[in-house]
N, C-alpha and C positions, 0 to 999 in steps of 0.2 A: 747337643752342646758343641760350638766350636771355639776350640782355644787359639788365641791369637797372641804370639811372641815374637818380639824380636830379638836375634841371634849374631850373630859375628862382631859383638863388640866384647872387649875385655874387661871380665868381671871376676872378683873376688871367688876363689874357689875355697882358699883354706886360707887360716890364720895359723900362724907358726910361732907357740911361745916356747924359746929352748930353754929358758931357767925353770918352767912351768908357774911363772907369776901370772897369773891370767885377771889382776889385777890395773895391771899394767899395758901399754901400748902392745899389741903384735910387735913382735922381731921381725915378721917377716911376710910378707903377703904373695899367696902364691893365684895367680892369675888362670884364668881359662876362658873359655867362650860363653856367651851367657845374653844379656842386651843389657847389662852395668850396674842391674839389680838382682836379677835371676839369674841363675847359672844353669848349663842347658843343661844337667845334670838334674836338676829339679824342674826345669819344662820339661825332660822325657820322660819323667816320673808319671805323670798323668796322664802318660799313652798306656803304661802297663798299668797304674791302679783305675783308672776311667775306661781307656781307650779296651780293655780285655775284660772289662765286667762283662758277664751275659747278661744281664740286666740293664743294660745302657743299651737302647735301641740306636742310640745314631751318638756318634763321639768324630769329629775332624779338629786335627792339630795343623793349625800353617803356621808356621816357619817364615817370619821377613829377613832379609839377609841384610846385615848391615844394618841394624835399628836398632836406639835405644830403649828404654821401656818407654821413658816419656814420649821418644819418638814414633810409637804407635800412632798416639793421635796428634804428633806435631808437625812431621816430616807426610809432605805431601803422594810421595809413589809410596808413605806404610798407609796412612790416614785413605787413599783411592782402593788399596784392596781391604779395609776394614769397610768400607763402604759397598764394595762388591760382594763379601763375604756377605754382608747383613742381605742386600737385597736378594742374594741366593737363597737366604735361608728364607725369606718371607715368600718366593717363590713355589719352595718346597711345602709350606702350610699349606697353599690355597689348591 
């Protein structure tokens, strides 16, 4: 399995309600690194729960720098190495 993210854009890390109305708007939005949907906090997640199963024979995480999620498949140098990863992998079948 290879997981494909991009990273270095600023994405929601935590929501900060100080009254504790969580009905209501965040107070406050605290930012991190992430690609504007995922926070890398939860893309590294799936190197220790996938990425160190013994039972997962093959697990690669890459990392595009500077990419949104959407910009995966819309930004032309993330969409060239989603296209290399693939042909690696089908490499690796045959």
């Amino acid at each position: 399995m290879t997981c494909i993210n991009g990273v270095g854009v600023p994405t929601v890390e935590k929501l900060v309600y100080w009254d504790g109305d969580f009905g209501a708007a965040p107070d406050e939005l605290v930012y991190g690194d992430g690609d504007g949907a995922i926070n890398l906090a939860s893309i590294l997640a799936l190197d220790t729960v996938i990425g160190d199963d013994l039972d997962q024979d093959y697990y690669k995480a890459v990392l595009i720098p500077n990419t949104t999620h959407a910009g995966i498949l819309s930004d032309a140098f993330a969409l060239e190495r989603v296209v290399s990863e693939i042909l690696e992998a089908n490499r690796a079948i045959y």
